[in-house]
N, C-alpha and C positions, 0 to 999 in steps of 0.2 A: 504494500500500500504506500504508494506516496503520500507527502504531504505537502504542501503548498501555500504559500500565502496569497497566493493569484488564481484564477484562473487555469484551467489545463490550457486551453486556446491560446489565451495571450499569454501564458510561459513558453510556449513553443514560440510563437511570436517575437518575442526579446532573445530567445537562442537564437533563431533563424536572423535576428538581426545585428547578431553580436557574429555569425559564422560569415555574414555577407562585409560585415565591416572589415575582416581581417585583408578584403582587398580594397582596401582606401591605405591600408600604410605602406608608407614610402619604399621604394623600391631602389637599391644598386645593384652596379655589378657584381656582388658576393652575397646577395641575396635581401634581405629587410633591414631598414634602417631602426637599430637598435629600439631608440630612444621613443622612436615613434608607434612601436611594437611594445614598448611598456605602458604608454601611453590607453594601448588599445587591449593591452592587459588589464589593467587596471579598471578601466569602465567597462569590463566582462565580467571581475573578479563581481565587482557592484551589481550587474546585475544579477550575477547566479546568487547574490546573498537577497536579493529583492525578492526570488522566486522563491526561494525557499525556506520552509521553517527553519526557525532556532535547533540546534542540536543536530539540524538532518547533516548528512558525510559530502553532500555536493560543494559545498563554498570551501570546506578545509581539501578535498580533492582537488577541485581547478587550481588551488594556490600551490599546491604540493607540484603540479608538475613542472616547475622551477624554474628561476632565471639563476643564474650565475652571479656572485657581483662584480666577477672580472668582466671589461666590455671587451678582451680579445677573443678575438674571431666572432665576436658578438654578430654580425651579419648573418654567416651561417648557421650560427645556432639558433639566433630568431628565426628563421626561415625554417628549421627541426621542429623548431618549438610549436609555431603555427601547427606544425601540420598534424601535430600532437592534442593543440588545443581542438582544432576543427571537429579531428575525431571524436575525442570524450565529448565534447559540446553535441555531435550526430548520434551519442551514444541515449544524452540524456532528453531527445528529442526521442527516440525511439519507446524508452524508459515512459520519459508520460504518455503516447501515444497509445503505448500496451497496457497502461492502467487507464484509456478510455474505455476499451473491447469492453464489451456485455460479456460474463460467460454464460457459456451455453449448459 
């Protein structure tokens, strides 16, 4: 059972717009512009805490999949990292979706 301080609809909603955001940040040749990728962490982390109750495992999960606080090679590891948060973030889209089902 989830639990939720929103909506299932518009929790999806704010994933699906926090997974679309991740391409507005800055882009070079060695992949994501650090600073701009924390940036866009950061008002992720906010909204997975929005969605979800107190106590639930999703807001201490998303922060857990880590930044470094060396910025070397920071480019490329933003660019890991993304593709790290996209997933758990399509994970937890699935997650509510499957506690809309009726069961049978």
């Amino acid at each position: 059972m989830i639990n939720l301080k929103i909506p299932l609809e518009k929790a999806i909603l704010q994933i699906n717009e926090r997974i679309n955001a991740i391409s507005m940040v800055k882009k070079n040749q060695h992949g994501l512009e650090y600073y701009d990728f924390i940036g866009w962490c950061s008002k992720t982390w906010s909204a997975i805490d929005a969605i979800y109750d107190v106590g639930d495992y999703h807001p201490e999960e998303i922060r857990n999949i880590g930044l470094q606080n060396c910025s070397c090679n920071s480019h490329l590891e933003a660019q890991i990292l993304a593709d790290v948060y996209h997933s758990k973030l399509v994970d937890y889209i699935t997650e509510i979706q499957d506690s809309m089902k009726v069961p049978e």
